[in-house]
N, C-alpha and C positions, 0 to 999 in steps of 0.2 A: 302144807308140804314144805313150801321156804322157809319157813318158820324151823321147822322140823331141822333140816337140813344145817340151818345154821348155827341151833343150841346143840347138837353132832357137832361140830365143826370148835365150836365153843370148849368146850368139854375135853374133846381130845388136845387142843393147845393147852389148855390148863392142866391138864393133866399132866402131860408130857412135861411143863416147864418147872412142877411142882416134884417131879420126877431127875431133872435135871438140877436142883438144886439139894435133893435128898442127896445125888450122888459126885457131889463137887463136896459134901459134907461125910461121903463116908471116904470119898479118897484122901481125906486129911490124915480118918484114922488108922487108913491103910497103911501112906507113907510112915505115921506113926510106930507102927507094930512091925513093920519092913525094917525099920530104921534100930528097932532094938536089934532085930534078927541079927543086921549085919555089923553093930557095933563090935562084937566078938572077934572080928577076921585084922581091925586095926591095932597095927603095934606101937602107936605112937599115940599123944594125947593131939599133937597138932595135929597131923592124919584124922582124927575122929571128931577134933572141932569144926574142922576147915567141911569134912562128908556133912555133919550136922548144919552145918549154916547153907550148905546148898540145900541139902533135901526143904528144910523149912523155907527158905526162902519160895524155890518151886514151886512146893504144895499151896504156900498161902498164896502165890500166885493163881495158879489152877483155880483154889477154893475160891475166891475170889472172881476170878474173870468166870467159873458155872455159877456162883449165885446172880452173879451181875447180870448174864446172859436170861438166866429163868427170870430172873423179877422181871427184865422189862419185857421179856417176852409176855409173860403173865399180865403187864400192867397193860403192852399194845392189844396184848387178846381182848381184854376187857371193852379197851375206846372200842376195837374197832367192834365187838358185838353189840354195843350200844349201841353207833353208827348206824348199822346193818341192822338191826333191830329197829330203827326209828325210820330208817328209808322203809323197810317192808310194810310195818305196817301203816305210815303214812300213805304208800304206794297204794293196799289192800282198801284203806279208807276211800283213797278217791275212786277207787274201781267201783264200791260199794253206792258211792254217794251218787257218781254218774251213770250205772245199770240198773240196779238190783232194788232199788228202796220199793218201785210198785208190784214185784215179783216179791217181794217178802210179805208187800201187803196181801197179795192174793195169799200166801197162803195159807195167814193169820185168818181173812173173811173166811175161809178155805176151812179152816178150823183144824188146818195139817202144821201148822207153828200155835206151842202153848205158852206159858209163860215163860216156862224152863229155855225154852228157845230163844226168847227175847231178851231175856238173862244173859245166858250165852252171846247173843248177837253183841248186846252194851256192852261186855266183856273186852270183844274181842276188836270192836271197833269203835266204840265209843258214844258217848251222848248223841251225838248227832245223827247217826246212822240212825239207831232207834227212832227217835224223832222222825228225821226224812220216812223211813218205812209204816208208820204207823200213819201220818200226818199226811199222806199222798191219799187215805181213802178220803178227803175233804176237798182236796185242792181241781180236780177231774172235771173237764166237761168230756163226752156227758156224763152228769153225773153217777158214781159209783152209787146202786143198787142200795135202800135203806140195810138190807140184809147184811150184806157186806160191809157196814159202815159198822156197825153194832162191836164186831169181835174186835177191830183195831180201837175204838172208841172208849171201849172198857181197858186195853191195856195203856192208853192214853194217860187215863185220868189213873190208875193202879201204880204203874210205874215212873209215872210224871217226869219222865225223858227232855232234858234240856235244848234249847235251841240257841242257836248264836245269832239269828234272825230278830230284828227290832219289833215289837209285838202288834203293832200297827198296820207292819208291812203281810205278818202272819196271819193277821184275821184276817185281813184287804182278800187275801190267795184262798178263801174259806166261802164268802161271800156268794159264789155260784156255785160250787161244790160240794157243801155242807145239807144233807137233810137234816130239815128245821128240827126234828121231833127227837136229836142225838142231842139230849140234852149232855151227855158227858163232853161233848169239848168247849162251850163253855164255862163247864166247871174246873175241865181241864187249865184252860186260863186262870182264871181265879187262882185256882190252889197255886202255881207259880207264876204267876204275875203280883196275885192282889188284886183286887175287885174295881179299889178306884181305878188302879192302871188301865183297867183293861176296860171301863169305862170313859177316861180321857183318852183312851185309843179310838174306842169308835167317835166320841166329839172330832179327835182330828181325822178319821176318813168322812165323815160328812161334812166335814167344814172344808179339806182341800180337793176335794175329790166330787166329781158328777157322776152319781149314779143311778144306775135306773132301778126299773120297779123288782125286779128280784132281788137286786142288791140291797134297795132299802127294806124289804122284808128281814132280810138276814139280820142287819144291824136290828131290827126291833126284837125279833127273835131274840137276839143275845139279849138285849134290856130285859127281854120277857124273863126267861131262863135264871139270870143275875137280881132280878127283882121279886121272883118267886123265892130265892134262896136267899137273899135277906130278908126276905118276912116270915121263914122257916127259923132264922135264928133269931130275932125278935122274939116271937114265939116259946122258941126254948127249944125246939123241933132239930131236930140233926139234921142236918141238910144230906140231900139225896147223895149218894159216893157213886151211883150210874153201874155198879157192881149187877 
């Protein structure tokens, strides 16, 4: 609705300044065709030099000071809907990022958000949202329901939604949260990380990090998962897309 509101708001400036410089261009040719009109009533040549060099003077004044007025009107409407355009939906994003990301997942598990939606969502808010709202059916204690893990899981690895998150610290948050048997989000890695990465990701949580027995499940999981899908393209095999 802000959004809304302000490309209304946008439109009507531009317009209006585009409008004011049309008519600081037709009062040129106003004074123009005025000026034959009343050359007829002068009886002298100096009387009709002296009338001419006012009116032109004037009008180019005029013409002048409505172009000048519309351009930078024109040029200020522009910043400022930029401005106001980059606060809103900065604004929109953080609202997004700190409410709404496990209320979008519910309603992807939900199977009442489809792709079309998630589309939409990256659209409108950006990589990251997408990301956060899919990547919260992993991150849960207790954990979210295999059922519900499945529909965000798939558009994970379909959409492969960017994260600004160091990949390390992204598995680390997967570790209790993740059921084992979604093999889509370590594929989900893979496809945008890269295999080795995301393998010297897990060497660095087991190497800095003390964890226990679920957690070290998870990491073999991933090994499991990552080592099935390079002996699938060994093979020659297409590796699984979790589709």
């Amino acid at each position: 609705m802000i959004h809304k509101v302000y490309l209304s708001l946008f439109i009507v400036i531009q317009v209006a300044s585009l409008f004011l410089i049309a008519l600081a261009g037709k009062g040129m040719d106003f004074w123009e065709a005025r000026n034959s009109d009343i050359h007829s009533k002068f009886d002298s040549d100096l009387a009709l030099h002296t009338w001419d060099s006012a009116i032109r003077d004037i009008s180019s004044k005029v013409t002048k000071w409505g172009m000048g007025v519309g351009a930078s009107i024109l040029v200020l409407s522009s910043i400022g809907a930029c401005i106001a355009g980059r606060h809103v939906s900065q604004q929109s994003k953080d609202i997004m990022h700190n409410h709404n990301a496990n209320e979008i997942r519910q309603l992807v598990s939900d199977g009442r958000w489809k792709r079309r939606h998630l589309e939409s969502l990256r659209k409108e808010f950006g990589e990251q949202a997408l990301f956060d709202a899919l990547f919260s059916a992993f991150t849960q204690e207790p954990q979210v329901p295999h059922r519900e893990q499945e529909p965000p899981a798939k558009y994970l690895l379909q959409l492969r939604p960017q994260s600004e998150g160091d990949l390390p610290t992204l598995i680390r948050r997967t570790l209790r949260g993740w059921n084992l048997s979604i093999e889509e989000l370590p594929f989900y890695f893979r496809d945008t990380s890269g295999i080795d990465r995301v393998r010297d990701a897990l060497q660095t949580i087991e190497s800095e990090e003390a964890l226990d027995e679920t957690e070290k499940k998870a990491i073999a999981t991933y090994r499991f998962w990552l080592t099935l899908d390079s002996k699938a393209q060994q093979d020659g095999a297409a590796p699984s897309d979790g589709c």
